[in-house]
N, CA, C and O atoms as a Tripos MOL2 file, in Angstrom:
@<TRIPOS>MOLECULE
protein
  296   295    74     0     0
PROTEIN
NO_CHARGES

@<TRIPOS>ATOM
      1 N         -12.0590  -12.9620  -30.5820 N.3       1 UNK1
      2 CA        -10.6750  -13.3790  -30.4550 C.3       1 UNK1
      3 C         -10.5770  -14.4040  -29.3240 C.2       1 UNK1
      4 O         -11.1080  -14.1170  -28.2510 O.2       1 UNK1
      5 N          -9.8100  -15.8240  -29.4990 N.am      2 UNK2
      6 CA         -9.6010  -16.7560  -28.6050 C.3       2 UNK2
      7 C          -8.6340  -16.3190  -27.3650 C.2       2 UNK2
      8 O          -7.4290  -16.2620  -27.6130 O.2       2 UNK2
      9 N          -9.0090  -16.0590  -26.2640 N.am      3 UNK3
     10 CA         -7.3700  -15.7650  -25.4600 C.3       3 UNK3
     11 C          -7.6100  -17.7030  -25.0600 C.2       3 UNK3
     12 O          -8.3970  -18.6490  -25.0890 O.2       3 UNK3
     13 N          -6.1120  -17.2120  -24.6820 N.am      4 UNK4
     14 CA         -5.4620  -18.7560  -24.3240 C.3       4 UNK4
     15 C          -5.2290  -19.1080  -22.7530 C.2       4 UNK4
     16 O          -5.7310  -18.2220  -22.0610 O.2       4 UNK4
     17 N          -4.8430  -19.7580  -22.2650 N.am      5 UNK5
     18 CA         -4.1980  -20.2640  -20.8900 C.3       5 UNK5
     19 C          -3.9030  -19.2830  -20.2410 C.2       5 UNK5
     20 O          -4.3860  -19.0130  -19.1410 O.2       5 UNK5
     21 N          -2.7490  -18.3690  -21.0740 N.am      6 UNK6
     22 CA         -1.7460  -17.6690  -20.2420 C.3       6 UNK6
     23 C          -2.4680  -15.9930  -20.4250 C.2       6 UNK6
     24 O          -1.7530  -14.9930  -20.3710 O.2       6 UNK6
     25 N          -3.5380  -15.9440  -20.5790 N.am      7 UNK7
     26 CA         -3.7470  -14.8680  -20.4390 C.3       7 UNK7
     27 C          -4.9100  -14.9980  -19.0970 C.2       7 UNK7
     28 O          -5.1450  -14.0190  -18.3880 O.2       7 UNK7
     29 N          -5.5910  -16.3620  -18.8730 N.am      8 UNK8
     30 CA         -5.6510  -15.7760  -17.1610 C.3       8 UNK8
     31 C          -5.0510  -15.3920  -15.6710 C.2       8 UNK8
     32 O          -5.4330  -14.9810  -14.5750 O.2       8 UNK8
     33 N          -3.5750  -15.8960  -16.5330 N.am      9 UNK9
     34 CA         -2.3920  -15.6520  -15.8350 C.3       9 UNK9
     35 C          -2.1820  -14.1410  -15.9220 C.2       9 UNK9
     36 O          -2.1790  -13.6180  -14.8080 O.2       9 UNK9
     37 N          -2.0440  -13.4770  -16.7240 N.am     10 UNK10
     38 CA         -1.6690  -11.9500  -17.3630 C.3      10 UNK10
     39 C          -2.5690  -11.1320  -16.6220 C.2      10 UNK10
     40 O          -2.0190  -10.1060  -16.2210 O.2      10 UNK10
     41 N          -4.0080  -11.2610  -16.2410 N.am     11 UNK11
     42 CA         -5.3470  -10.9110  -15.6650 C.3      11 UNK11
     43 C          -5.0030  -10.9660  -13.9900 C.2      11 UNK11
     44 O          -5.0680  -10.1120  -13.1060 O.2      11 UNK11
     45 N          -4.5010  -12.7740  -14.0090 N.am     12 UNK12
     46 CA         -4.2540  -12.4110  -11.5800 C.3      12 UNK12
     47 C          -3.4170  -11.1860  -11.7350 C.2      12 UNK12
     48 O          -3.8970  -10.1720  -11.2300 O.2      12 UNK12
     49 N          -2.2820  -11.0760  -12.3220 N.am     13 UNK13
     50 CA         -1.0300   -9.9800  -12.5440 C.3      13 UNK13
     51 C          -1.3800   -9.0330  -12.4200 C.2      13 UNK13
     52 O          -1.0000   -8.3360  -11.4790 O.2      13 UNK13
     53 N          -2.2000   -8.6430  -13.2690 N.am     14 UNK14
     54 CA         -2.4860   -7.3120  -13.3900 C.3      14 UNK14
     55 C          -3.8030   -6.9800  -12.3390 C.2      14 UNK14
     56 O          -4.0850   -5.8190  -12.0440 O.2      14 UNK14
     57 N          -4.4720   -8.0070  -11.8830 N.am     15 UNK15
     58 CA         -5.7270   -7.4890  -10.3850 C.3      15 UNK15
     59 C          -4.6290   -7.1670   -9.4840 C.2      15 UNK15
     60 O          -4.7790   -6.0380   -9.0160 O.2      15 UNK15
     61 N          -3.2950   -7.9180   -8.9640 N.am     16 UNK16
     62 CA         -2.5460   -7.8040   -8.1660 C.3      16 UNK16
     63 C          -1.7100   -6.5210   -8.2940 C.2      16 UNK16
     64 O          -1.6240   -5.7340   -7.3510 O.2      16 UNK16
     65 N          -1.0730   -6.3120   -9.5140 N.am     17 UNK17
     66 CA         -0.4920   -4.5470   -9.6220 C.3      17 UNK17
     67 C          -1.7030   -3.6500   -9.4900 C.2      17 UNK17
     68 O          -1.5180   -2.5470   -8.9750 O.2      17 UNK17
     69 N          -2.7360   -3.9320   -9.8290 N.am     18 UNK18
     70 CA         -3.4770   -2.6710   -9.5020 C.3      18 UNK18
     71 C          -4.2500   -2.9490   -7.7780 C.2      18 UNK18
     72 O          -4.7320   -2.1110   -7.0150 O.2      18 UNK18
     73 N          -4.1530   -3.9820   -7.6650 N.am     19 UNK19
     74 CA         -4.4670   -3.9620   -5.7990 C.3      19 UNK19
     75 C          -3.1890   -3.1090   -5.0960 C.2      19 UNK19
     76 O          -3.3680   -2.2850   -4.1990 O.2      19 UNK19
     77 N          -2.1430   -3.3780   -5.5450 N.am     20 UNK20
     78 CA         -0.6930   -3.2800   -4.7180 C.3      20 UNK20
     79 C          -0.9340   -1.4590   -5.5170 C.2      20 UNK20
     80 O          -1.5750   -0.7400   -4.7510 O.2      20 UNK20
     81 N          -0.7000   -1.0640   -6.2600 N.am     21 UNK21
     82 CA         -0.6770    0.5360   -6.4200 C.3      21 UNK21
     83 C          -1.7920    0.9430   -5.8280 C.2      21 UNK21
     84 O          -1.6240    1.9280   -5.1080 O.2      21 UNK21
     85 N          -3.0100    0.4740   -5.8900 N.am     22 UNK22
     86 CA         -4.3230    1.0980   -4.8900 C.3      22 UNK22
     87 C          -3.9230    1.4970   -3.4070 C.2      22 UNK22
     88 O          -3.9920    2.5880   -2.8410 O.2      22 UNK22
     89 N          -3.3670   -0.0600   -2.8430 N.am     23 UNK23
     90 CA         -2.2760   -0.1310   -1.3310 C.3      23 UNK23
     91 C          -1.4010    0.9080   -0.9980 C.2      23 UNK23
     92 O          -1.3050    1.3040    0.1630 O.2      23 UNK23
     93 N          -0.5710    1.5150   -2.1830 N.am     24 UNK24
     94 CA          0.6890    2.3570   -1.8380 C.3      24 UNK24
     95 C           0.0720    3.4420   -2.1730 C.2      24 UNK24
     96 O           0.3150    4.3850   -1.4200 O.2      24 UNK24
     97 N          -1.0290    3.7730   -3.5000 N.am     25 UNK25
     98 CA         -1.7110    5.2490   -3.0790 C.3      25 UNK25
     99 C          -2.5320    6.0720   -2.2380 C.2      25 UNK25
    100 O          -2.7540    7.2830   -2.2300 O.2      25 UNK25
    101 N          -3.3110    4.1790   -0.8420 N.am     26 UNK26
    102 CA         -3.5240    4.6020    0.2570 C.3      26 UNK26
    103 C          -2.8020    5.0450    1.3330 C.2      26 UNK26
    104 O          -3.0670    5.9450    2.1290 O.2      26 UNK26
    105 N          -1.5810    4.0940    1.2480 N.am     27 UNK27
    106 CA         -0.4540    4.1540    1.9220 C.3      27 UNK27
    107 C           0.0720    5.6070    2.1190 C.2      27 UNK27
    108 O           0.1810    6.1720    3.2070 O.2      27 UNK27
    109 N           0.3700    6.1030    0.9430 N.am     28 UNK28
    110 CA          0.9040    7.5940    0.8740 C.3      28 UNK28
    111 C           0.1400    8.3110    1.3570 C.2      28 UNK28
    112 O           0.3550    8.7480    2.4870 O.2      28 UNK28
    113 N          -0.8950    8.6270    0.7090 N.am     29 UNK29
    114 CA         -2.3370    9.5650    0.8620 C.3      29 UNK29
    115 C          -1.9750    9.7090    3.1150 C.2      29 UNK29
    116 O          -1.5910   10.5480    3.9300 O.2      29 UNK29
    117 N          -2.5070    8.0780    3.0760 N.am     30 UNK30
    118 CA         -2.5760    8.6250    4.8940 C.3      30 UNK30
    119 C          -1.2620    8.9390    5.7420 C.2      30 UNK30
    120 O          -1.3370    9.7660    6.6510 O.2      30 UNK30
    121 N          -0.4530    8.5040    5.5520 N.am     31 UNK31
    122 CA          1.2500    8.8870    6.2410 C.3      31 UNK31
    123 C           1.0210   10.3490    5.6070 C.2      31 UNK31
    124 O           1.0230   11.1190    6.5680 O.2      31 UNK31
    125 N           0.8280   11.0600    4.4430 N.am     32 UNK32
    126 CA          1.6470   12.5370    3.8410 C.3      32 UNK32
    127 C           0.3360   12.6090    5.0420 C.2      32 UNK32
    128 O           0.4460   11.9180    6.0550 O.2      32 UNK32
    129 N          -0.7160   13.3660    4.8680 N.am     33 UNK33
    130 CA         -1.6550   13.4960    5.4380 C.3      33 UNK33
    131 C          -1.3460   13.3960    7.3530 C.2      33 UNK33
    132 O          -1.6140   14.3940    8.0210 O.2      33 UNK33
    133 N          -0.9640   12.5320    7.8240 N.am     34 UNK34
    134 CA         -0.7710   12.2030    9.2060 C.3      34 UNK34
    135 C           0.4110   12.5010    9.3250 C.2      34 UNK34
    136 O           0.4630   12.4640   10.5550 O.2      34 UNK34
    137 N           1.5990   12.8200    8.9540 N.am     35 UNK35
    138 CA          3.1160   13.1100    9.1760 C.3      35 UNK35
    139 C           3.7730   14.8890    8.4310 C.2      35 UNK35
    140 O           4.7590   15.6260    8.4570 O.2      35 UNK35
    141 N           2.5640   14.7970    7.9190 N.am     36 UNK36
    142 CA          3.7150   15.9470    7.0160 C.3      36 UNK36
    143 C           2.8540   17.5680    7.2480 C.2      36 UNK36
    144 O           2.1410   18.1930    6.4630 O.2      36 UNK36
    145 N           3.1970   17.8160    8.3690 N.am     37 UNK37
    146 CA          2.1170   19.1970    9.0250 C.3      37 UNK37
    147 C           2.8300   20.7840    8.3630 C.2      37 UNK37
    148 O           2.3340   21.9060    8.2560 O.2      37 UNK37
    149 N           3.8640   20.3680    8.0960 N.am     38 UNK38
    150 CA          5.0820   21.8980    8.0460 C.3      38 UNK38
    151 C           4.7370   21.8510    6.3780 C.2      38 UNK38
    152 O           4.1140   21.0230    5.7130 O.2      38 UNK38
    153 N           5.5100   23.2770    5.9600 N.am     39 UNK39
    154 CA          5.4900   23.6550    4.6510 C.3      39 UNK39
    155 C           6.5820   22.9020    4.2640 C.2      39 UNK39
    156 O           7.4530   22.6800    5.1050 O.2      39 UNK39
    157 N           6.6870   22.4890    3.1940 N.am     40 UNK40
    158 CA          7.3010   21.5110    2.1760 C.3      40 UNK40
    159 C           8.8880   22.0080    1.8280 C.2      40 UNK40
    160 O           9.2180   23.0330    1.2320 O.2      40 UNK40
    161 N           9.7180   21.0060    2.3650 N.am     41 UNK41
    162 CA         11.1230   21.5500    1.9180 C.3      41 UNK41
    163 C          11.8520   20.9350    1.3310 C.2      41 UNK41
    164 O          11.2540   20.0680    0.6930 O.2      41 UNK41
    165 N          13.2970   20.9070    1.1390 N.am     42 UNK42
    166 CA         13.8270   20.1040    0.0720 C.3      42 UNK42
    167 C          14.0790   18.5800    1.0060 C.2      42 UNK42
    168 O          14.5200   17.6210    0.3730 O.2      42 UNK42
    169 N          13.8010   18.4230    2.4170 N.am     43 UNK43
    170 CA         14.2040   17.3020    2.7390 C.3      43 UNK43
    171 C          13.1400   16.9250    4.0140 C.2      43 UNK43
    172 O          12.8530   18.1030    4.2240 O.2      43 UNK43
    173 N          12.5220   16.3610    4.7900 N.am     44 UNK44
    174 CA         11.8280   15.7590    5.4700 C.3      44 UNK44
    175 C          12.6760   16.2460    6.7060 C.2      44 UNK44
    176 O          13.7860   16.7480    6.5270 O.2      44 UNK44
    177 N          12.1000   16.0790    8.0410 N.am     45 UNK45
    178 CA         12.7790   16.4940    8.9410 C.3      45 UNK45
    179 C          12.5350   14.5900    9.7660 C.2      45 UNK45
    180 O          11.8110   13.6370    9.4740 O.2      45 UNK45
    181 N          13.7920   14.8920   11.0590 N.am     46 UNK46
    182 CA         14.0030   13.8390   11.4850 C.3      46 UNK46
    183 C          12.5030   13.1550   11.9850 C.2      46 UNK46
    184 O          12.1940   11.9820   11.7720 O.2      46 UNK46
    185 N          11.5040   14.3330   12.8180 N.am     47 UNK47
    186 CA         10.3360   13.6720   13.6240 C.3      47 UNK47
    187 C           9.2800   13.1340   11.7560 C.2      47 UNK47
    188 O           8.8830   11.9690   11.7220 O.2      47 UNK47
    189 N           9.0610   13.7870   10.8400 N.am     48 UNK48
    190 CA          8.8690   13.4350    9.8350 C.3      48 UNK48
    191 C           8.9680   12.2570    8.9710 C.2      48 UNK48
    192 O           8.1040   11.6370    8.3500 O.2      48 UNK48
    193 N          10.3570   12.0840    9.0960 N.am     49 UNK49
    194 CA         10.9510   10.7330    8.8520 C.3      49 UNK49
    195 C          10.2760    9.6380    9.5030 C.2      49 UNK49
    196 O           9.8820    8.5760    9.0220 O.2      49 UNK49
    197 N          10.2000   10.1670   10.9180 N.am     50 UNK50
    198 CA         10.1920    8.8110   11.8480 C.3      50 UNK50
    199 C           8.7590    8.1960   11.7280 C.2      50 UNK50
    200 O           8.4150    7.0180   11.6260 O.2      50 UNK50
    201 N           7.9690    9.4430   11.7750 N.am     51 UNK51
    202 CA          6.4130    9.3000   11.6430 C.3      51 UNK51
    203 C           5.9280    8.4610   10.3180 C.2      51 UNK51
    204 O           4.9780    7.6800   10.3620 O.2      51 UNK51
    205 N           6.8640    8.7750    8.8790 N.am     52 UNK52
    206 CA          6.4630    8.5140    7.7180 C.3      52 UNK52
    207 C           6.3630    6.8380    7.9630 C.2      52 UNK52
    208 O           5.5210    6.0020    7.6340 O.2      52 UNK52
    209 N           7.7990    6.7570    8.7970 N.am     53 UNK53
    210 CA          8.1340    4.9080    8.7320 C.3      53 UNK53
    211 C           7.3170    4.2680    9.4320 C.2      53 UNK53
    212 O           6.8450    3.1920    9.0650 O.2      53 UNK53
    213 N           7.0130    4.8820   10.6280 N.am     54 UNK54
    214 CA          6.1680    4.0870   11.8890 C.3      54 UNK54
    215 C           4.8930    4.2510   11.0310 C.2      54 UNK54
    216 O           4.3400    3.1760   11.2600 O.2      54 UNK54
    217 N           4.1770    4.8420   10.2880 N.am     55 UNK55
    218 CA          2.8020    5.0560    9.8740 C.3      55 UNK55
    219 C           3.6080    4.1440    8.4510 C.2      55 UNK55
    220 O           4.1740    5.2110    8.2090 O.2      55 UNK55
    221 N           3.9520    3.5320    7.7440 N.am     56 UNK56
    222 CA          4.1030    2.9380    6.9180 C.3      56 UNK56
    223 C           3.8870    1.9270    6.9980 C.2      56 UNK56
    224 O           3.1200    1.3050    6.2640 O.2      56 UNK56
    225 N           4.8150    1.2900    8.3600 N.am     57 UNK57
    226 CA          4.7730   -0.3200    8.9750 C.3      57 UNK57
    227 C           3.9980   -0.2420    9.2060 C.2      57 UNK57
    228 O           3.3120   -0.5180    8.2220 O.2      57 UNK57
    229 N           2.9700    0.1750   10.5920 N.am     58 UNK58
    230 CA          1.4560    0.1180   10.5960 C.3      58 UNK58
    231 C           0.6210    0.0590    9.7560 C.2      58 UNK58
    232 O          -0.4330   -0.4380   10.1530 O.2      58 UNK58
    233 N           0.6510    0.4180    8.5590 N.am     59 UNK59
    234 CA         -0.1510    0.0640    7.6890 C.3      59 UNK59
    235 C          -0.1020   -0.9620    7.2580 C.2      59 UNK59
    236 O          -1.0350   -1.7590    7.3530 O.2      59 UNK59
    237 N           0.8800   -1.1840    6.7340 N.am     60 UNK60
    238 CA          1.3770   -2.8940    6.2980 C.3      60 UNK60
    239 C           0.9220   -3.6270    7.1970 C.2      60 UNK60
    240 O          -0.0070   -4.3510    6.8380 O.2      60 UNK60
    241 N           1.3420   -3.7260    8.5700 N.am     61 UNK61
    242 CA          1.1660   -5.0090    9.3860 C.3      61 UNK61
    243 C          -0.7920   -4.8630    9.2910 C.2      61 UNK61
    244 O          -1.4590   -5.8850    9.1320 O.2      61 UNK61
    245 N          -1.3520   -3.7000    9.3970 N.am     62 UNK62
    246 CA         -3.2240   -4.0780    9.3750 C.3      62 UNK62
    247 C          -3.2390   -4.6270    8.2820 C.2      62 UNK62
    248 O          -3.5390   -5.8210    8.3000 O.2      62 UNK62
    249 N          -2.9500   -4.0270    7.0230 N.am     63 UNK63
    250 CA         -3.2940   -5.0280    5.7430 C.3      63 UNK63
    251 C          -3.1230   -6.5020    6.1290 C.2      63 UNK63
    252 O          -4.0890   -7.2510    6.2730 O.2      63 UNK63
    253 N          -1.6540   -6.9410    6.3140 N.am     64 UNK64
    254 CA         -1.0150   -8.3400    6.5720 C.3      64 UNK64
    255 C          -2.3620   -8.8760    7.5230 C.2      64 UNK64
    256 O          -2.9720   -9.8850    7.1670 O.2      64 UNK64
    257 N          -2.7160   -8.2110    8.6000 N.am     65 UNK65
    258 CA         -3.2600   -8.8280   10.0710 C.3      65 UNK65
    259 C          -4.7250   -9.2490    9.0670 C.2      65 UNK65
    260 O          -5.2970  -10.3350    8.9650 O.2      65 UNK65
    261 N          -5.0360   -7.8870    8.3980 N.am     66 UNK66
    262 CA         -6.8440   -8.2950    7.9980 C.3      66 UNK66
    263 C          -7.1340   -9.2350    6.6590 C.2      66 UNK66
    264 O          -8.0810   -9.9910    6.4390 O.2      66 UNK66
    265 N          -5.9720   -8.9150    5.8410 N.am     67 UNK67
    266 CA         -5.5410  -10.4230    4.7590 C.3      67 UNK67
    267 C          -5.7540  -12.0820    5.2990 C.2      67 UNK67
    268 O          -6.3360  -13.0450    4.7990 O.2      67 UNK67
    269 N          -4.7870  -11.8340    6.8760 N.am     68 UNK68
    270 CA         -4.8180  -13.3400    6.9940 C.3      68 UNK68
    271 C          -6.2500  -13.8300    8.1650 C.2      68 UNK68
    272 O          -6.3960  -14.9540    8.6460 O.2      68 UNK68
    273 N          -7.1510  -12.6370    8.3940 N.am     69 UNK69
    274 CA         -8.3360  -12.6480    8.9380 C.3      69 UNK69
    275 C          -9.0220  -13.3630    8.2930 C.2      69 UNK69
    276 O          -9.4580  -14.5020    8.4590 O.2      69 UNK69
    277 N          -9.1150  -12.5000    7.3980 N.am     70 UNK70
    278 CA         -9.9780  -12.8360    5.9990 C.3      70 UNK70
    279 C         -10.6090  -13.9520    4.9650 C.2      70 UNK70
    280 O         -11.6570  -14.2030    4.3710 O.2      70 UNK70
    281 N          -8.5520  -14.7230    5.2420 N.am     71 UNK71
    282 CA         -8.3700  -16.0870    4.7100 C.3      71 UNK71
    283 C          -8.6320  -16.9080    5.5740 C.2      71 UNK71
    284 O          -9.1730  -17.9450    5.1900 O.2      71 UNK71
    285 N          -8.3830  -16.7620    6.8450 N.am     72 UNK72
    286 CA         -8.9120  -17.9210    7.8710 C.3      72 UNK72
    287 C         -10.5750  -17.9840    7.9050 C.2      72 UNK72
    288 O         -11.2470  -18.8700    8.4330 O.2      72 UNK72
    289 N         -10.8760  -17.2520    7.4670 N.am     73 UNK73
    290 CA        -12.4100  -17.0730    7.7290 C.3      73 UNK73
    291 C         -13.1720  -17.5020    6.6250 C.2      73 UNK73
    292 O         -14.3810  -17.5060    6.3930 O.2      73 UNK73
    293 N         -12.3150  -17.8100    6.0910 N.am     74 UNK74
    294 CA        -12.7900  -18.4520    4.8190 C.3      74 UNK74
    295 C         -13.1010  -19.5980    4.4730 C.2      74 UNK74
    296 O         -13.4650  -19.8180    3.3180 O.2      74 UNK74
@<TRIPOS>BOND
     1     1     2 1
     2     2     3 1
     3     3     4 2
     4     3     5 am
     5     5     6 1
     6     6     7 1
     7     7     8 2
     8     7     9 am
     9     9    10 1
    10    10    11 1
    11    11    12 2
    12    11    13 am
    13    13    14 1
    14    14    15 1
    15    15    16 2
    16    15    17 am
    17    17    18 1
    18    18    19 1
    19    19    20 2
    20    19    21 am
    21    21    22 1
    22    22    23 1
    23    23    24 2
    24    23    25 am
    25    25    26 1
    26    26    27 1
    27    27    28 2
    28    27    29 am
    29    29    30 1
    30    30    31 1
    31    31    32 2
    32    31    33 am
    33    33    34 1
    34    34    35 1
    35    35    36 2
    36    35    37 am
    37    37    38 1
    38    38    39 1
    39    39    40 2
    40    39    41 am
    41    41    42 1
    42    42    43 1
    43    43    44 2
    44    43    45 am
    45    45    46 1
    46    46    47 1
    47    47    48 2
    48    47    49 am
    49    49    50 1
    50    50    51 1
    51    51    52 2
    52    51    53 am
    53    53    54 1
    54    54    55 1
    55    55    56 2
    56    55    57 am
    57    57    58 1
    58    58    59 1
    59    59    60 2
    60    59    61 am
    61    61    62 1
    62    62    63 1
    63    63    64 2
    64    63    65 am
    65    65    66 1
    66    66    67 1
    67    67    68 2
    68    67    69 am
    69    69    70 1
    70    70    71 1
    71    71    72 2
    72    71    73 am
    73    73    74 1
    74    74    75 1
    75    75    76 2
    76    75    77 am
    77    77    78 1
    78    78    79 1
    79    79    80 2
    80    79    81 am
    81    81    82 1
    82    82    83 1
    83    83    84 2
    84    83    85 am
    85    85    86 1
    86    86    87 1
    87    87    88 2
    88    87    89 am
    89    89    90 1
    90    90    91 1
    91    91    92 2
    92    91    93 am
    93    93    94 1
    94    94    95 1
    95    95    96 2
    96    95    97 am
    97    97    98 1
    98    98    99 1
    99    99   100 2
   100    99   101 am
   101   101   102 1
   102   102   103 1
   103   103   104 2
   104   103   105 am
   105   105   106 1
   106   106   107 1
   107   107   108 2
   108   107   109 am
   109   109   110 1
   110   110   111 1
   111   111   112 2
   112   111   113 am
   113   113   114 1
   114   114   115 1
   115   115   116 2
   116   115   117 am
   117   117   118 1
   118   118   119 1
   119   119   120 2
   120   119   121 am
   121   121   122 1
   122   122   123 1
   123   123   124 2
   124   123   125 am
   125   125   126 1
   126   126   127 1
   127   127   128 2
   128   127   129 am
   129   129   130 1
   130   130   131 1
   131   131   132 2
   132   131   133 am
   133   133   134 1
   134   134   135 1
   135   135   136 2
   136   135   137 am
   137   137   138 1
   138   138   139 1
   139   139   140 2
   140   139   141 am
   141   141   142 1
   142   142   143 1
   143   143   144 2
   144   143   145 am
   145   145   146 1
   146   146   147 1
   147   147   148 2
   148   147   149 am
   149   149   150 1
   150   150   151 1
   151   151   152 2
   152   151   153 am
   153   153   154 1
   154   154   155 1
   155   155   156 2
   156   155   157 am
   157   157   158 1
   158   158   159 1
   159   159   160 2
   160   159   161 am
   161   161   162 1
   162   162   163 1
   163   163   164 2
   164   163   165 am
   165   165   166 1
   166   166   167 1
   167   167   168 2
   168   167   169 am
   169   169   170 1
   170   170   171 1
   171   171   172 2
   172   171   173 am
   173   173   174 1
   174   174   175 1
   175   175   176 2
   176   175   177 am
   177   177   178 1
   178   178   179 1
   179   179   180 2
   180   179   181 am
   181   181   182 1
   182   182   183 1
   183   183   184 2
   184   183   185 am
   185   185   186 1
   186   186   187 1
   187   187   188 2
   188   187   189 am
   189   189   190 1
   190   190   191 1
   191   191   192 2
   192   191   193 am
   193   193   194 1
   194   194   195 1
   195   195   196 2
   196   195   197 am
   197   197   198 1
   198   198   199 1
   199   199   200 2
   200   199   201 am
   201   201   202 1
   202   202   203 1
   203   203   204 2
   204   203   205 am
   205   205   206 1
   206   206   207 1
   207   207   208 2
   208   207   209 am
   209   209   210 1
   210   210   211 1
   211   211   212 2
   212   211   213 am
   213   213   214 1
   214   214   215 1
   215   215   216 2
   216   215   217 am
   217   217   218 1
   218   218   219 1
   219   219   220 2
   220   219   221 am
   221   221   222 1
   222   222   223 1
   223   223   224 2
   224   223   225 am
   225   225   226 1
   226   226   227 1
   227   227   228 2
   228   227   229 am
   229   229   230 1
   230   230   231 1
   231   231   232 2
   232   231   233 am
   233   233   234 1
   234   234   235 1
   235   235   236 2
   236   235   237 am
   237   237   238 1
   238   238   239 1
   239   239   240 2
   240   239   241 am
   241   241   242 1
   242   242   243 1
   243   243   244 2
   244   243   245 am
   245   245   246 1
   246   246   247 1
   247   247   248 2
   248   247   249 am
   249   249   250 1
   250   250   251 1
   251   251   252 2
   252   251   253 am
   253   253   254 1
   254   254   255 1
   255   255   256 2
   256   255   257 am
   257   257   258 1
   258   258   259 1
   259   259   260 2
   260   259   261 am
   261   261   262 1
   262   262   263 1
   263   263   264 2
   264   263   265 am
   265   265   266 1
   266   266   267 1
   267   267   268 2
   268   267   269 am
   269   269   270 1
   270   270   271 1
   271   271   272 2
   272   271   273 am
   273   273   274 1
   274   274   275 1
   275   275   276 2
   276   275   277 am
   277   277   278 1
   278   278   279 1
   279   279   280 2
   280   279   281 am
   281   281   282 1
   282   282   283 1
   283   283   284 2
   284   283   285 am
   285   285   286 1
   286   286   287 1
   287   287   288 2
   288   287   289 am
   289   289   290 1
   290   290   291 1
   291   291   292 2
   292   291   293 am
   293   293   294 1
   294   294   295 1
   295   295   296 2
@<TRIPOS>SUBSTRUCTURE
     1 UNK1         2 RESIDUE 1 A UNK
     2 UNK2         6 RESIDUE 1 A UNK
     3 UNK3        10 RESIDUE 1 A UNK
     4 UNK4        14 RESIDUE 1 A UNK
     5 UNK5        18 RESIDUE 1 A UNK
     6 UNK6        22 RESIDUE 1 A UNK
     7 UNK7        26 RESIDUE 1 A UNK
     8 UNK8        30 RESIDUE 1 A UNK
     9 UNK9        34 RESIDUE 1 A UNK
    10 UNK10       38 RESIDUE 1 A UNK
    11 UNK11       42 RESIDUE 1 A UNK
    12 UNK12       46 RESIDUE 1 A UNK
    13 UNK13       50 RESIDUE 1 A UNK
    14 UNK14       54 RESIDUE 1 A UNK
    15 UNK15       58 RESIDUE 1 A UNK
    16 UNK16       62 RESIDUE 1 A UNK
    17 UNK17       66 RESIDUE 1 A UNK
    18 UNK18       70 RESIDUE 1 A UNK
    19 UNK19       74 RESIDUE 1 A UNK
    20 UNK20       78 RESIDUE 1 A UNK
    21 UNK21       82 RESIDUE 1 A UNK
    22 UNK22       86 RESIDUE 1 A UNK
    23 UNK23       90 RESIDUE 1 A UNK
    24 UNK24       94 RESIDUE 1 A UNK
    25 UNK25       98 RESIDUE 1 A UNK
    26 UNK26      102 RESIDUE 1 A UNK
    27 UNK27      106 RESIDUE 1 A UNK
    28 UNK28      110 RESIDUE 1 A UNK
    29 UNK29      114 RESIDUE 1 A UNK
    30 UNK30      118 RESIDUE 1 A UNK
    31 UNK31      122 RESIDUE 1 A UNK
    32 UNK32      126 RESIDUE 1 A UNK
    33 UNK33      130 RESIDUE 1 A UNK
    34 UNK34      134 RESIDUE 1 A UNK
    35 UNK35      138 RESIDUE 1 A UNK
    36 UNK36      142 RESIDUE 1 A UNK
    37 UNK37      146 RESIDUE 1 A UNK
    38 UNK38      150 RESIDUE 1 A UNK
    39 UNK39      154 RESIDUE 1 A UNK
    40 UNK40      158 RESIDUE 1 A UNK
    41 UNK41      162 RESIDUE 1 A UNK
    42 UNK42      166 RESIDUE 1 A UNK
    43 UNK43      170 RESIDUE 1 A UNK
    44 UNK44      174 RESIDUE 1 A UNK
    45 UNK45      178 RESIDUE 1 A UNK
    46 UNK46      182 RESIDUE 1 A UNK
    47 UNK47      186 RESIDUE 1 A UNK
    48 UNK48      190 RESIDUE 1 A UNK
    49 UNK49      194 RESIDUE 1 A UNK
    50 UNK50      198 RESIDUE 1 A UNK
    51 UNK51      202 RESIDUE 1 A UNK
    52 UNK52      206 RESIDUE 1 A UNK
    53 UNK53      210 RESIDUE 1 A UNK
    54 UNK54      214 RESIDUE 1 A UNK
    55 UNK55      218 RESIDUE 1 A UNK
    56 UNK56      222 RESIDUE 1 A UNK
    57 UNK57      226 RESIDUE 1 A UNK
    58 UNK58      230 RESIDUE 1 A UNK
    59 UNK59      234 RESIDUE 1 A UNK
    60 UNK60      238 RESIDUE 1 A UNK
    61 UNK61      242 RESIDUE 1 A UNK
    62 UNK62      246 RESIDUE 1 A UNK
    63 UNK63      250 RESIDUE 1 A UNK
    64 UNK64      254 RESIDUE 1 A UNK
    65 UNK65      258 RESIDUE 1 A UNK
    66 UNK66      262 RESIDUE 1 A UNK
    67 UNK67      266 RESIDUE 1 A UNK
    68 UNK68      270 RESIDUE 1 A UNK
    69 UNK69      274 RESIDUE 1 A UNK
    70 UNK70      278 RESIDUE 1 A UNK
    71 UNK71      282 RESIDUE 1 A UNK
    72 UNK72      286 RESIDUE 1 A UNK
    73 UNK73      290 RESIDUE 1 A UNK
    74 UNK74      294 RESIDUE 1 A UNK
């Protein structure tokens, strides 16, 4: 079967959704893991909360920091 043009387009798309869900199932994995010590209730508690966000952004900004490492080094 011939693919065409727009299916190496369809291919970056889809390396990029499955990079970006790989990202957020690391993402989760280490914040639940590093923030969430108590037995499980219907709502997160305030120090919980705070931990989930601050360990969220930190993650993001190393990705962001070692992305544009990466590319300069290139």
């Amino acid at each position: 079967m011939l693919q065409g043009p727009s299916s190496g387009v369809s291919d970056i798309e889809e390396k990029k959704k499955a990079m970006m869900n790989e990202m957020i199932a690391k993402l989760t994995d280490t914040c639940w893991d590093k923030c969430i010590t108590g037995s499980i209730g219907s709502s997160f508690s305030n120090s919980e909360t705070s931990c989930l966000s601050n360990c969220a952004k930190r993650f993001i900004d190393v990705k962001m920091l070692t992305m544009q490492r990466a590319n300069s080094s290139s």
